[in-house]
N, C-alpha and C positions, 0 to 999 in steps of 0.2 A: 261373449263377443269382445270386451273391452279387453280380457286375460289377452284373447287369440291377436289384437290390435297391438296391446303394448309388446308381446313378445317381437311380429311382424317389424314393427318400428325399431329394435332395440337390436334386433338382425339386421336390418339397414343399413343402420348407421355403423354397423361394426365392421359388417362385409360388402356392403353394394346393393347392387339391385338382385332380391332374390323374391322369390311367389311362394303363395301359403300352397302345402303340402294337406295338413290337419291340423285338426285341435291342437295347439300347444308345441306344432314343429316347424319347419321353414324347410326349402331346399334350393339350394342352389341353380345354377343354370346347369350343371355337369347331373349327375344322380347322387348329389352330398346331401342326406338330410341332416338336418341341424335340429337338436335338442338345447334351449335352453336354460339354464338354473342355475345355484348359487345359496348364497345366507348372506341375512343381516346379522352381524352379530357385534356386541356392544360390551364391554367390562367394564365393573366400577371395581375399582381393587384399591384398597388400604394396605400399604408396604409399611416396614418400620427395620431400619438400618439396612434398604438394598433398595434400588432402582423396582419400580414398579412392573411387576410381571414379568421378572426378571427370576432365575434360579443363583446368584449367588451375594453372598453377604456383602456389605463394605470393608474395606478394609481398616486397620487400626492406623497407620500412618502414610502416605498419599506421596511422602519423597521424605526422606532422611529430615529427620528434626519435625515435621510438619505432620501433626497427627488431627484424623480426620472430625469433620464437626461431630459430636455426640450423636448418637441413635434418636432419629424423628420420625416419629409416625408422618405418612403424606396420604392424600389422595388420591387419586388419575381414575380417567375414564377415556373411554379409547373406542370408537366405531369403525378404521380404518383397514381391521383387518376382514370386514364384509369383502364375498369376493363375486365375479361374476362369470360365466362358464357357459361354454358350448360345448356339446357332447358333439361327434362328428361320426356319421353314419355314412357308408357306400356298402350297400350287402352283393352289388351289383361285382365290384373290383375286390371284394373282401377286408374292405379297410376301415377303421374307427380308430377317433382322434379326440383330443380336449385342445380348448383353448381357452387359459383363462387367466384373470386377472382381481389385483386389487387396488386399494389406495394406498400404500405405502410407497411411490415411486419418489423421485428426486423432489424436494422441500418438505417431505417428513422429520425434520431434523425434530430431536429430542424437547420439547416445549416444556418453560418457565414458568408456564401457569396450573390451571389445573385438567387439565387435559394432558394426556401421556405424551401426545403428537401437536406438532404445528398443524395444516391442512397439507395432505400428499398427494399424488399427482397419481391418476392412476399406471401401473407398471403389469408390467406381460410375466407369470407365475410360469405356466406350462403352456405349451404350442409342441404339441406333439402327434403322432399318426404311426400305426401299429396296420400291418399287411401282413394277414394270416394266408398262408398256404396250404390249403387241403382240400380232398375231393372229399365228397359226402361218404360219410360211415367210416373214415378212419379214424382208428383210434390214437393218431398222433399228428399234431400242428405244427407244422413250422411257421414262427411267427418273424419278420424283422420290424423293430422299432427305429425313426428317426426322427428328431425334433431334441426340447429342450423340456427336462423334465428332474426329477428326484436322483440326488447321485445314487450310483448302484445298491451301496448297502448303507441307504436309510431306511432309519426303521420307526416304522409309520404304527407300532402297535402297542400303545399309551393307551394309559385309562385317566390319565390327567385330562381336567380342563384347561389348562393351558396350551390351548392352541396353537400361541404365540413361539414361543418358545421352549416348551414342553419342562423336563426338571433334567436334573442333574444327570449324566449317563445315562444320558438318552435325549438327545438335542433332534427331536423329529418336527418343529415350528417354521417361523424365520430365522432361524440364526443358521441355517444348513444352508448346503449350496443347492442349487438345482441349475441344472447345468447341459449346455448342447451334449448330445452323444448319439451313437447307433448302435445299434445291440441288436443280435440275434441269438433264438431259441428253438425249444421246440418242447411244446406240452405234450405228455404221455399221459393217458387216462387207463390205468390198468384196473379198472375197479375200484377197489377199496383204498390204492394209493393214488395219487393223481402228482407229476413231478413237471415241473417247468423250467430245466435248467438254460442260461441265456451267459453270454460273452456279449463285454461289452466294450469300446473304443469310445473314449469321452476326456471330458477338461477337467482333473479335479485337483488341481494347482490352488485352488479356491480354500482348498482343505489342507490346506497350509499358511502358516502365518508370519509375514516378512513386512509388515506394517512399521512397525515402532524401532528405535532403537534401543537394544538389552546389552550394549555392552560387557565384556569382558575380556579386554584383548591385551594383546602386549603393551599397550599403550594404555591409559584412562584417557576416554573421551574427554576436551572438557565442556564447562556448558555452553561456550561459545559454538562449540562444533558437534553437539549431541550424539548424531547422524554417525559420525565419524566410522565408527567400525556395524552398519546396518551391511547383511548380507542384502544384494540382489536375487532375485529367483529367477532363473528364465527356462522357460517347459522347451523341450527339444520335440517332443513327442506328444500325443495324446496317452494317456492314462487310459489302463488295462484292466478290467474287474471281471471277474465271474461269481455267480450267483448260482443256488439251487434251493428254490423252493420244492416244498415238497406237502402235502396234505393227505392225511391219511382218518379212516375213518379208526375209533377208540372204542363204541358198544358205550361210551359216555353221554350222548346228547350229540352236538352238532360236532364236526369233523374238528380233527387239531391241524394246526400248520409247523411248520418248521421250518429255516431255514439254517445256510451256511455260504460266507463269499467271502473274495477275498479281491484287492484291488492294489494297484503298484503305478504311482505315479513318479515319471524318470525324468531328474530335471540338473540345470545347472547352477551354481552358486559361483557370485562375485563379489571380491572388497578388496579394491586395491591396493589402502592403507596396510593390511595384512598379506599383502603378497598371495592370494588367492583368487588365481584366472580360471573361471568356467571347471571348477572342479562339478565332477558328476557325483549327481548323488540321487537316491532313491527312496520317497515317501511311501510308506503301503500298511493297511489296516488288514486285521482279519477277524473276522464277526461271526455270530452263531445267535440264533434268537428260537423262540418256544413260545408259541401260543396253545394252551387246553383248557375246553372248554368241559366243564364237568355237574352236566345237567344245568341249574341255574346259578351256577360259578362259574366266572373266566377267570386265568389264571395265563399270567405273560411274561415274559423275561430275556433282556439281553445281555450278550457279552463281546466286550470286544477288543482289541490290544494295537494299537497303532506306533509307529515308529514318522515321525514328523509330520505327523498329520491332527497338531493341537487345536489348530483351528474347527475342526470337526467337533467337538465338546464346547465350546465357548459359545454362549446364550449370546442375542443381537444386542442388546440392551449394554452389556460392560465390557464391549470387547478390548478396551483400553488396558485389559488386566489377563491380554489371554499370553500364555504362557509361550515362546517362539517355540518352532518348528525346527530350526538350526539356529546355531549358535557356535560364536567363535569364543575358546578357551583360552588360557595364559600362554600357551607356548605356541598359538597362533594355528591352532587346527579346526577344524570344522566339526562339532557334537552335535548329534544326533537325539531331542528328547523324546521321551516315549510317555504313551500312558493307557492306563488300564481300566475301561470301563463296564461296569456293568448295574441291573434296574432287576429289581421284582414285584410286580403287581398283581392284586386281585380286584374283581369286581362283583355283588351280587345284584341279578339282575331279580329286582321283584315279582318283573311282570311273568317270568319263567313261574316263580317260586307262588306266588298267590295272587296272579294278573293285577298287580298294582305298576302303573307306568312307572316307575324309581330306580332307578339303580344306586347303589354304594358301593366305590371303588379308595383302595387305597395301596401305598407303595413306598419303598423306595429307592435311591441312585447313589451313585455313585463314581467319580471319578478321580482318580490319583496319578499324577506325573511323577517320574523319574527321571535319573539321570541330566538334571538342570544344574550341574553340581556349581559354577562360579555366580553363578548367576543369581542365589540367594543372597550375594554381596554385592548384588548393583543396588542403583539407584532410581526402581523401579518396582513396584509391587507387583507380584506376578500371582496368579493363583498356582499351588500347590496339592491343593486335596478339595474338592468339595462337596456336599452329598446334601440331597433333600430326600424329605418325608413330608407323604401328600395323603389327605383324607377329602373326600368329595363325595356328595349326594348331585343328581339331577333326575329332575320330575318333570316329563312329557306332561303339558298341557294337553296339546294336541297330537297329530301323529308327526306334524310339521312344527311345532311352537316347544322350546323347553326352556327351563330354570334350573340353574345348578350354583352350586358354594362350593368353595373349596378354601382348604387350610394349608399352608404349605409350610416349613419349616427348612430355613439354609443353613448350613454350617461351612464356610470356605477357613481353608486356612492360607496364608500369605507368607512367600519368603520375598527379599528385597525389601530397601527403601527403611530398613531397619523395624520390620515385619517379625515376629517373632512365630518362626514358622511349624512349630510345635501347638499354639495357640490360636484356637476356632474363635470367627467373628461371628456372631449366629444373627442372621435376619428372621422375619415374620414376615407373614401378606395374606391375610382375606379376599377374596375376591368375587363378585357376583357376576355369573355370563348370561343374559339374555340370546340365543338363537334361534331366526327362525329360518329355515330350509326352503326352498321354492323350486 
């Protein structure tokens, strides 16, 4: 009774006035049933030379002349990223929906003490609703999604414990965007393949990075006027993605997936100082990812190649070091950086192999920018290459309660700021996750 009380109450307070349905659901005044759940989940992590549950190293010098304090072990510990979730039911209209949240909204700023976070405010993750379309016994759905949700080609298929922010090529945490859009598909279930491919209309301007100023222009900024040559970005359009998963069965143990997408965000760039009015220009990624499952081995891997969309690879934690998206050259034209990433992981799963709850998974990423070419000579440290390697055991306590460690290993390398961009910074970080699921 108390379970079925505090869900009741915790539905209340989110949505209004709604009446208990059953054990462990709620429903609405319309025919919405509500599922709710969620994790606590808690990290103690030991970093040494990087931001704490973070994927990349420090840098060797922080601005020309001014090189960075020596490598320190720290502390942090972090519960903010618990989150809280309602599954959304209508079997009546054909519709299911999430909406959820956690604590990292506006006053989480990075904290001085030993805790990773000041206290955060809670903030809206997903608010999303999926209207399938089909009559009984066909063997194809047409589905449309709207709400705010996972940009199109995030890739959610990590064996890291890092939740947070996930490792190097392959940023599926907080540091990604999740973003309003509407997307339509349509599931085919032919047997033994099963395919979902979906078009989608969304904001991913976010996956672009126009924050800082990286000068390089006809002119040297100087430090009175830093700003001086920062492009503007302004979206004309929503941003265009297609996706196709795909899951097929292997005669291996449980089915493999795959997919492939590609996404093209069309926007305009200004800076007056360089004589540059609303020139058009086009950010767009194209991905490819593999999961196989191989009896009591999982095995996973992506790839991906973007053209001004850096901010999509940059962890939340050091974005002060992400690498621009555009950038103005010496004779005053607008470049375009790109970068190349890709991740390979496995996992063995015990409890497959001798029903022991554990798994042990390990990996690892990678990510390289090109074509940054003046910009190694500013006044600013940028990331240029960075890659981790991750080993991780977790042991289900319960079927709801786990513990897991993980080791992770960074290697960034830095051009700018008199950064010697040939030469890896390498951090460490331990970390222990306590979660338990509800």
């Amino acid at each position: 009774m108390k379970k079925r009380l505090v869900s009741l109450v915790a539905a209340a307070a989110l949505l209004g006035s709604v009446s208990l349905a059953s054990a462990g659901t709620v429903t609405t005044k319309g025919d919405t049933n509500i599922s709710i759940g969620g994790f606590i989940q808690t990290y103690f992590d030991w970093a040494n030379n990087q931001k704490n549950l973070g994927y990349q190293a420090n840098p060797e010098y922080t601005a020309p002349g001014v090189k960075n304090t020596p490598a320190q072990t720290s502390f942090g510990t972090s519960t903010q990223f618990s989150r809280i979730s309602l599954g959304l039911s209508n079997p009546t209209e054909g519709i299911t929906g999430v909406v959820e949240g956690d604590f990292f909204g506006p006053g989480a700023a990075p904290g001085t003490g030993q805790q990773l976070y000041d206290k955060g405010n809670f903030r809206l993750r997903h608010a999303y609703i999926v209207k399938e379309f089909c009559q009984e016994g066909c063997n194809y759905t047409p589905w449309l999604l709207i709400g705010q949700t996972w940009d199109p080609l995030e890739m959610l298929n990590s064996f890291s414990l890092n939740d947070i922010v996930g490792i190097a090529g392959q940023n599926f945490g907080e540091g990604v965007v999740r973003t309003s859009q509407i997307g339509f598909g349509v599931k085919f279930d032919l047997g033994s393949v099963k395919l979902n491919p979906g078009i989608y209309a969304a904001n991913l301007g976010g996956d672009s990075d126009f924050t800082n100023s990286y000068l390089v222009a006809t002119t040297v900024p100087t430090i009175q006027k830093p700003d001086q040559y920062t492009l503007s970005q302004r979206l004309v359009s929503p941003a265009f993605a297609f996706k196709l998963p795909v899951e097929f069965n292997t005669g291996f143990g449980s089915p493999a997936s795959a997919y492939a997408g590609f996404e093209w965000q069309p926007m305009k760039l200004t800076n007056a100082p360089a004589g540059i009015d609303n020139e058009n220009e086009n950010a767009w990624m194209a991905t490819v990812g593999l999961t196989l499952p191989v009896y009591f081995v999982n095995l996973t891997g992506n790839f991906h190649y973007e053209r001004g969309m850096t901010a999509f690879d940059m962890p939340l934690f050091n974005g002060q070091y992400t690498m621009p998206s555009f950038y103005i050259d010496s004779p005053g034209s607008v470049q375009a950086v790109r970068g190349t990433s890709w991740n390979a992981q496995a996992q063995i799963d015990f409890n497959k192999l001798a029903q022991v709850p554990v798994t042990f998974a390990f990996g690892y990423g990678q990510t390289v920018f090109s074509n940054y070419g003046e910009l190694a000579d500013g006044n600013k440290p940028l990331v240029r290459k960075m890659g981790t390697m991750f080993a991780n055991v977790n042991y289900n306590l319960t079927k709801s309660l786990a513990l897991g460690l993980e080791y992770d290993r960074n290697r960034t390398y830095y051009v700018g700021a008199g950064n010697d961009g040939g030469s890896a910074q390498n951090g460490n970080q331990v970390f222990l996750r306590g979660m338990y699921r509800f």
